[in-house]
C-alpha positions as CSV (number, residue, x, y, z in Angstrom):
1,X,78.4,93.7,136.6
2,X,75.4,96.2,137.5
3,X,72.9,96.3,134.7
4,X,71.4,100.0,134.4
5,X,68.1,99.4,132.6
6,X,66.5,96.2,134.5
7,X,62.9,95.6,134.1
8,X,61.4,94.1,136.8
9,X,57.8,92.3,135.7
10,X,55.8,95.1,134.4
11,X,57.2,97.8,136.2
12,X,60.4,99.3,134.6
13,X,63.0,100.9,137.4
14,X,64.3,104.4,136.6
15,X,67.9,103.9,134.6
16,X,70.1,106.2,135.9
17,X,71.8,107.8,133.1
18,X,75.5,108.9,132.4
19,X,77.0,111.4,129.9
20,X,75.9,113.8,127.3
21,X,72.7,113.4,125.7
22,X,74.2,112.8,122.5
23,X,76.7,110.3,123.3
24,X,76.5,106.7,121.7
25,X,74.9,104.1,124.3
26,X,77.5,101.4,123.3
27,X,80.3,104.3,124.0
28,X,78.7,105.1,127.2
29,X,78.5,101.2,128.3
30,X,81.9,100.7,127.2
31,X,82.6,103.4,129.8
32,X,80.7,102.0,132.5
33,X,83.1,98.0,131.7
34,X,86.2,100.0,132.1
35,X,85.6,101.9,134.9
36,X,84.5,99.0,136.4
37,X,87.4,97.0,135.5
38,X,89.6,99.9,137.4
39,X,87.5,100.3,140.0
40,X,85.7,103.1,139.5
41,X,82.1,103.8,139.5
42,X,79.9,104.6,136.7
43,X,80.1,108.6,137.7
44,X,83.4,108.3,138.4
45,X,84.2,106.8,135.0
46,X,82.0,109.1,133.0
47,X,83.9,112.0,134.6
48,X,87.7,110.5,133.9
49,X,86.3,110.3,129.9
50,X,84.8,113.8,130.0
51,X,88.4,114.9,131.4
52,X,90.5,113.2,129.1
53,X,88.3,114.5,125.7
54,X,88.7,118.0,127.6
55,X,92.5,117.7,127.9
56,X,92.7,117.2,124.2
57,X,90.1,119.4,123.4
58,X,87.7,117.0,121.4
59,X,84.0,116.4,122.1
60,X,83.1,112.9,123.9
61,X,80.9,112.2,120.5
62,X,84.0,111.8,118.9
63,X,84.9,108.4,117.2
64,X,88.6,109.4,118.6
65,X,87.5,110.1,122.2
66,X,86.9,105.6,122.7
67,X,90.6,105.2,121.9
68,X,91.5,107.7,124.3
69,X,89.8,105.7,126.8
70,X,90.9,102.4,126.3
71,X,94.2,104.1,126.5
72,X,93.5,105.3,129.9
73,X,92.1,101.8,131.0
74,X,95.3,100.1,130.0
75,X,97.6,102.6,131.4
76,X,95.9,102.5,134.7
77,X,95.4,98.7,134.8
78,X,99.1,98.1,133.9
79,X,99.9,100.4,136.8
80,X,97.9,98.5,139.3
81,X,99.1,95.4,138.0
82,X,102.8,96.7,138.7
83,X,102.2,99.0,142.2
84,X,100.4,94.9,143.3
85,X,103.8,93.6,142.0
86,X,105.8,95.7,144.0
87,X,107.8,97.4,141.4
88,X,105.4,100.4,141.0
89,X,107.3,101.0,137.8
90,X,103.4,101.5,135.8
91,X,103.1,104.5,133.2
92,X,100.5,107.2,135.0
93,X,100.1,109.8,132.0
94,X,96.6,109.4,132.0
95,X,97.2,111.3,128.1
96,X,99.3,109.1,127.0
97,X,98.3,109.0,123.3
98,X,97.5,113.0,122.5
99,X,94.9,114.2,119.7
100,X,96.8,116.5,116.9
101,X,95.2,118.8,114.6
102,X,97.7,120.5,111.9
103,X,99.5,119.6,108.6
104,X,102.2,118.2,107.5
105,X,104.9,120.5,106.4
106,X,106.8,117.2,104.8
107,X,106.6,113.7,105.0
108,X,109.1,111.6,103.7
109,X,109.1,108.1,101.5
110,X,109.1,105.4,104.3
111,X,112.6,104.0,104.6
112,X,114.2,101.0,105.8
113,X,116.1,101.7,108.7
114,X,118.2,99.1,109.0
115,X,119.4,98.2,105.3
116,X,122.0,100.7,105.8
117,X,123.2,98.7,109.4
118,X,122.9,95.2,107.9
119,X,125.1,96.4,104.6
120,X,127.8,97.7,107.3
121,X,127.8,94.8,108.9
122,X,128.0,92.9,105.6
123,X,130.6,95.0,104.7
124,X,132.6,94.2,108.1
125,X,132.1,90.5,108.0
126,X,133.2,90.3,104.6
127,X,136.5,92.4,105.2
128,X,137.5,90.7,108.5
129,X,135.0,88.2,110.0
130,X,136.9,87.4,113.5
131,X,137.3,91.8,114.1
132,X,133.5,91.6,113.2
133,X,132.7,89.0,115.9
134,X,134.8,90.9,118.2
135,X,133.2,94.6,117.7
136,X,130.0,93.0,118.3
137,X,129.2,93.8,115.2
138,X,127.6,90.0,114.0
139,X,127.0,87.1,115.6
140,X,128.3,84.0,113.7
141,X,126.6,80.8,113.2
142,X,128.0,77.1,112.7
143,X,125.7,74.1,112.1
144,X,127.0,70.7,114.2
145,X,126.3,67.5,113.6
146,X,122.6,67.2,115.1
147,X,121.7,69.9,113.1
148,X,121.7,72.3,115.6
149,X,123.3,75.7,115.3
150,X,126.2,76.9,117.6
151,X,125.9,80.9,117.9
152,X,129.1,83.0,118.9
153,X,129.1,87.0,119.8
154,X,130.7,89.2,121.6
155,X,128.8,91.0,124.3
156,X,130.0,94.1,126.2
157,X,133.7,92.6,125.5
158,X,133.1,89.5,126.3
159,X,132.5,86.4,124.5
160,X,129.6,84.0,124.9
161,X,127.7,81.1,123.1
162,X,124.7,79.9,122.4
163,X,123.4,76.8,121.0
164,X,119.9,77.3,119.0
165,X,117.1,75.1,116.9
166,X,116.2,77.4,114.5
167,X,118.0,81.0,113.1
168,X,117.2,84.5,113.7
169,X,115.1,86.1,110.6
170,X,117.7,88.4,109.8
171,X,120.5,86.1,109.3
172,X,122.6,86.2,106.3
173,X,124.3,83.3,104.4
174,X,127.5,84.3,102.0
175,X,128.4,83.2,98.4
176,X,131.0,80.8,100.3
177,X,128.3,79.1,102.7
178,X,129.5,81.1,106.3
179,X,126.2,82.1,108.4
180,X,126.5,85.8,110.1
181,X,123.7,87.4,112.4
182,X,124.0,91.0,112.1
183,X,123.5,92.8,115.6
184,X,122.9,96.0,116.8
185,X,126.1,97.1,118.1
186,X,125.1,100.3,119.5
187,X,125.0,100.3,123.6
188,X,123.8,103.9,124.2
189,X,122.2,106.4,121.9
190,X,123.9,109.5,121.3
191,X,121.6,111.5,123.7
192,X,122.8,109.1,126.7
193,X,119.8,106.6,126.6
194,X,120.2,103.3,126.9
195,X,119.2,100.9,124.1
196,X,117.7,97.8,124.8
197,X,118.1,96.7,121.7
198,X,121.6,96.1,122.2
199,X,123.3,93.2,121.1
200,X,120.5,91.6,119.6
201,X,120.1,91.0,115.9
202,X,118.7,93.5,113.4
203,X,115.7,92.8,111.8
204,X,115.2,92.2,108.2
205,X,113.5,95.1,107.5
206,X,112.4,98.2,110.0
207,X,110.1,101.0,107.8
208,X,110.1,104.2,109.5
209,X,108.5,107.6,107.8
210,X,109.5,110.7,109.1
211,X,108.4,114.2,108.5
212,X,107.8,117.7,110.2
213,X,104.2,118.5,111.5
214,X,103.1,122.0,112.2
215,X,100.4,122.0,114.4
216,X,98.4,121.4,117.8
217,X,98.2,118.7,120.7
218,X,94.7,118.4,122.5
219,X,94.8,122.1,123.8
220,X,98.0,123.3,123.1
221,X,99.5,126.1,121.2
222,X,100.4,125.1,117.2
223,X,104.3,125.1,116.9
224,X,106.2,122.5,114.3
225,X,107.1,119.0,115.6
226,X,109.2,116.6,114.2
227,X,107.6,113.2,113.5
228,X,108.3,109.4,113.3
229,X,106.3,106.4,112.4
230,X,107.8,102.7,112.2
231,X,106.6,99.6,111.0
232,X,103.5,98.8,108.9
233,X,101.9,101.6,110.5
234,X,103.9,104.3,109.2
235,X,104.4,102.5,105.5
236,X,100.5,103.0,105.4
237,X,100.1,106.6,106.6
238,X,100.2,109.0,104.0
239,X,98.2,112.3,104.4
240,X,99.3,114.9,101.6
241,X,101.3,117.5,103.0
242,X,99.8,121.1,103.3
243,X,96.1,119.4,104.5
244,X,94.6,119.9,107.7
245,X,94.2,116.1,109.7
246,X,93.3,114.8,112.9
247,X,95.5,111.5,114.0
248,X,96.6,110.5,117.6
249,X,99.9,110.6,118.1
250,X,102.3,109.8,121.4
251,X,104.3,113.1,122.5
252,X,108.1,112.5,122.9
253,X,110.0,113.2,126.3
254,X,111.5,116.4,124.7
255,X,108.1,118.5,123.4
256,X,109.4,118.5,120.3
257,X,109.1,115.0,118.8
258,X,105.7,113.2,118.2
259,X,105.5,109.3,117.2
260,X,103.1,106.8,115.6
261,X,101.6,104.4,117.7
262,X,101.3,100.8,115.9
263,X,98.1,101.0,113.9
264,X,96.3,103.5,116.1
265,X,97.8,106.6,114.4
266,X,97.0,105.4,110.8
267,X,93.5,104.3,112.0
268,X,92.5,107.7,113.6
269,X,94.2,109.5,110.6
270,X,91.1,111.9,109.4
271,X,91.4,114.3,107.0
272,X,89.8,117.9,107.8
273,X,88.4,118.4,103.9
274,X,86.5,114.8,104.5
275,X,84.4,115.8,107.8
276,X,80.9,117.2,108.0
277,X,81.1,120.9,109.0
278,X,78.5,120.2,111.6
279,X,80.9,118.0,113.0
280,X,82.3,119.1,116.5
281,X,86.3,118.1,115.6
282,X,85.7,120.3,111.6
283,X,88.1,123.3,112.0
284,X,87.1,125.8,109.1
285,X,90.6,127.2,108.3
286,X,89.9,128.5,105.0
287,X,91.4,132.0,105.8
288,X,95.1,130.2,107.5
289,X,97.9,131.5,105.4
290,X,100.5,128.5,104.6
291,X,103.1,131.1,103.5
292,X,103.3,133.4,106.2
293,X,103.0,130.1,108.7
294,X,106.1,129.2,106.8
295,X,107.8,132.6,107.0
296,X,106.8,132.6,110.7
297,X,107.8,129.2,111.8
298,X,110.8,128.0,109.4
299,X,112.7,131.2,108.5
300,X,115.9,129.3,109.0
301,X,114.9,126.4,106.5
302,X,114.0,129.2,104.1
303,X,116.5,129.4,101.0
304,X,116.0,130.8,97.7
305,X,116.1,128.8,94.8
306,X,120.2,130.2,93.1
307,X,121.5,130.0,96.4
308,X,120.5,125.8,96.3
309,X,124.2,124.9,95.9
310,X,125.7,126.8,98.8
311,X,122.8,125.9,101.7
312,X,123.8,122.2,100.3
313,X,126.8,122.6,101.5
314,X,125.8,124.7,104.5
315,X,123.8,122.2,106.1
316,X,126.0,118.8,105.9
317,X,126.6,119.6,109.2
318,X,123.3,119.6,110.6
319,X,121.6,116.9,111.9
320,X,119.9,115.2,109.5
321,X,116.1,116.0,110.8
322,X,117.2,119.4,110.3
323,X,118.4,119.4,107.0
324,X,115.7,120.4,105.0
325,X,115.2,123.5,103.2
326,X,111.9,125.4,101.9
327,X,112.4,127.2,98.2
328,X,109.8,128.2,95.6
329,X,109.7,128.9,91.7
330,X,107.7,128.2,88.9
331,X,107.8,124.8,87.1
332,X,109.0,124.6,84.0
333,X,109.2,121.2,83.2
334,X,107.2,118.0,84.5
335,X,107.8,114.2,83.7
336,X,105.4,112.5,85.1
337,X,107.0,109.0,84.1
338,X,108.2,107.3,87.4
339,X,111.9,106.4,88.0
340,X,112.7,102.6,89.4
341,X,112.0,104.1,93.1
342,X,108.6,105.5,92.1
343,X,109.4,109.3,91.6
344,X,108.2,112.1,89.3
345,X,110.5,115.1,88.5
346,X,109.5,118.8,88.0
347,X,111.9,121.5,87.0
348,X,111.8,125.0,88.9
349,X,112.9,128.3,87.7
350,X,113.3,131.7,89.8
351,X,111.9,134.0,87.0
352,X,112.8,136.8,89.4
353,X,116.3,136.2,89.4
354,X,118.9,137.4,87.0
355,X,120.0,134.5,84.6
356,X,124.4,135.3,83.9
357,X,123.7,131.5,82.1
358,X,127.4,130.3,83.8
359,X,124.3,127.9,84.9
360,X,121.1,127.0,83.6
361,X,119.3,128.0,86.4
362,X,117.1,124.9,86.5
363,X,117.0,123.0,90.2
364,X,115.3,119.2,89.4
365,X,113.2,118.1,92.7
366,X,112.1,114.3,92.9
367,X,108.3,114.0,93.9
368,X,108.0,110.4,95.4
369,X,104.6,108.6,94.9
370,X,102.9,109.3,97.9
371,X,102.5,113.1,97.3
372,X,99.9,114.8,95.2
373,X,100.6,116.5,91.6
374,X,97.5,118.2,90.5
375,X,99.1,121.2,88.6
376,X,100.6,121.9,85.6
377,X,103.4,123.7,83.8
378,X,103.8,127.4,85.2
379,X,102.2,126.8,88.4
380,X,103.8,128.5,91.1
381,X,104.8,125.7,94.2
382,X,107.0,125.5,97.2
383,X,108.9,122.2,98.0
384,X,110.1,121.1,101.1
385,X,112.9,118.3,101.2
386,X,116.7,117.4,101.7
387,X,119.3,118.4,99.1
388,X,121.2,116.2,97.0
389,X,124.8,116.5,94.6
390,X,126.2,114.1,92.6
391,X,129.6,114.3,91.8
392,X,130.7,112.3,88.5
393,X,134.2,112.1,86.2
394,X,133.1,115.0,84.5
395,X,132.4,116.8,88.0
396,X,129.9,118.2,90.3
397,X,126.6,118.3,89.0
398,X,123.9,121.3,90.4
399,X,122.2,120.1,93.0
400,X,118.8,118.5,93.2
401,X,115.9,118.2,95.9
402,X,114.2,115.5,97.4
403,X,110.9,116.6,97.6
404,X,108.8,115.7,101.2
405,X,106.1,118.5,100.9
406,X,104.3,120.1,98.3
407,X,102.2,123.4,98.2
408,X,100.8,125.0,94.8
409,X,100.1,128.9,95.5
410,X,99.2,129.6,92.2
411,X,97.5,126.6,90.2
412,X,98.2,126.6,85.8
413,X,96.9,123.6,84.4
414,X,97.3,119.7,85.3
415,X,99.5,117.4,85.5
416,X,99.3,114.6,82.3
417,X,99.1,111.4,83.9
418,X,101.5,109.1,81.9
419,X,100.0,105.7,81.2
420,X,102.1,102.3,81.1
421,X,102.7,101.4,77.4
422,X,101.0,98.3,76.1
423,X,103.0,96.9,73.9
424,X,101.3,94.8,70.7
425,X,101.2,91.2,70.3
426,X,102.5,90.2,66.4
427,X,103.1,86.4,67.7
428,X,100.2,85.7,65.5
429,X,101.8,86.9,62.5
């Protein structure tokens, strides 16, 4: 490798130099090894990074500009590793991973994607183990004499087996000793791509957090993406909704969906409040108007808070990333105590609607944990989420929202922090 500052006895040879002035010499020589290791030169190199942090409109200074670069030196390695393979199958987005600036208009609880799979499957097994095996559905496991285990499935109709040392994480044991491997049984996804995930067994456990973002990629236009995150990643990102950020993010195939990408979206996560205004990514967007942007953007998720029962039933048609609804109103009633999943409930109020009482005119939204109460009783809010109804013997009950985003317009009071009780110690007594 060439080294740029050499000193040669007591006379010093002129350093070339590369980059801005201001950029960080380890940045710059980090540069300078992956160029290298690509096959460009220094120049070269230097130019690529000042290209990239153009095409997503952040200075080269910036912390986020060195992932965008090892990005580009993967991408391009992988392809030359592939075109000297002969398959020439390489990824060449040389933006692969794109730098957003907005907020989050919701974002969901993280969920586990596949406990309502596995319980199917449990549910299948249990009702007719042999259709089960056949559908593809599970894989079922018998242990033989050497302690090995003999695996049976179905796979695209036909049957196969397997004989293994050790048991897939996610298999299940019954109350009456039988061993099932639950499996994804789905061959193509419902927009015609193919899953490779097919026929092999579900994991444990797969956290995903969803949401909708409204906002900007590198230099584009700010429009309202919908947005996924899996795995530990996306259990450990949790920017309040309604608060300018800067995270990378990978852009979906459609323009429309943007994803996590393992711990690099979480680790780039900044919040806008926390930078220094002299710093090149701080955005001052003290005059942006969250309502109108609302108004502007969402107009069809837009329901008033009496009309709650009907879009419920309205929308069970949709799909379910479309589902949610913006309403506002005035809280009447917090409790701060958390259910067994973690949530807080407020109760809202249209005080400019005509109360008949045939109702009480009170919708109950669920705050989960991750989102920020910092008001009080009368404050004026809008709430993003999904709707929910319960219907019990005694009928159906008003619906109630779960809330993904939360924006106070007009702030009264605080929110009383409810302590766990202690509870006293008379043993000595």
């Amino acid at each position: 490798m060439v080294n740029w500052a050499v000193i040669v006895g007591k006379k010093q040879k002129k350093t070339k130099k590369y980059g801005s002035e201001n950029m960080d010499e380890n940045m710059k020589n980090e540069i300078i090894k992956g160029a290298e290791v690509i096959g460009l030169s220094a120049e070269e190199g230097m130019s690529k990074f000042e290209e990239i942090c153009s095409e997503n409109n952040i200075e080269t200074t910036n912390p986020i500009a060195k992932g965008l670069w090892r990005n580009y030196v993967a991408n391009t390695r992988r392809t030359q590793n592939n075109d000297n393979n002969g398959n020439g199958e390489g990824n060449s987005d040389d933006s692969f991973y794109k730098s957003a600036f907005g907020f989050f208009v919701s974002l969901d609880a993280p969920r586990d994607m596949m406990a309502y799979n596995r319980m199917k499957a449990k549910e299948e097994f249990m009702r007719d183990a042999d259709n089960a095996l056949e559908k593809g559905i599970v894989a079922v496991a018998n242990q033989n004499a050497l302690g090995k285990w003999v695996v049976s499935r179905y796979h695209h109709n036909e049957y196969d087996e397997k004989t293994i040392s050790t048991l897939p994480s996610g298999t299940e044991e019954t109350e009456d000793g039988r061993f099932y491997i639950p499996l994804d049984n789905t061959p193509v996804y419902m927009n015609g791509g193919k899953n490779n995930n097919y026929g092999k067994p579900l994991p444990p456990e797969q956290m995903r957090r969803s949401g909708v973002f409204y906002g900007s990629l590198g230099t584009g236009e700010m429009k309202p993406y919908y947005f996924s995150y899996k795995n530990q990643g996306g259990v450990d990102f949790a920017p309040n909704t309604f608060e300018w950020c800067h995270f990378l993010c990978v852009l979906g195939s459609n323009g429309t969906d943007i994803y996590g990408a393992k711990q690099l979206t979480v680790d780039s996560l900044t919040m806008n409040s926390d930078m220094d205004k002299e710093n090149d990514l701080y955005r001052d967007m003290s005059n942006f108007d969250f309502e109108e942007c609302l108004r502007n953007n969402f107009e069809s998720h837009l329901v008033p808070l009496v009309e709650m029962d009907k879009a419920h039933i309205n929308r069970q048609a949709l799909p379910s990333k479309e589902r949610f609804i913006i309403t506002d109103g005035t809280v009447c009633n917090m409790n701060m105590t958390p259910t067994k999943n973690g949530n807080r409930i407020i109760n809202l109020t249209d005080l400019n609607a005509e109360m008949n009482y045939d109702n009480d005119g009170i919708t109950t939204c669920w705050i989960p944990s991750h989102l920020t109460l910092d008001f009080g009783i009368g404050s004026s809010v809008i709430v993003v989420g999904r709707t929910s109804q319960r219907t019990t013997d005694e009928g159906v009950e008003p619906t109630t929202i779960n809330v993904a985003g939360l924006y106070c317009v007009i702030k009264h009071g605080s929110a009383v922090e409810v302590q766990q009780a202690v509870e006293e110690d008379f043993d000595w007594f």
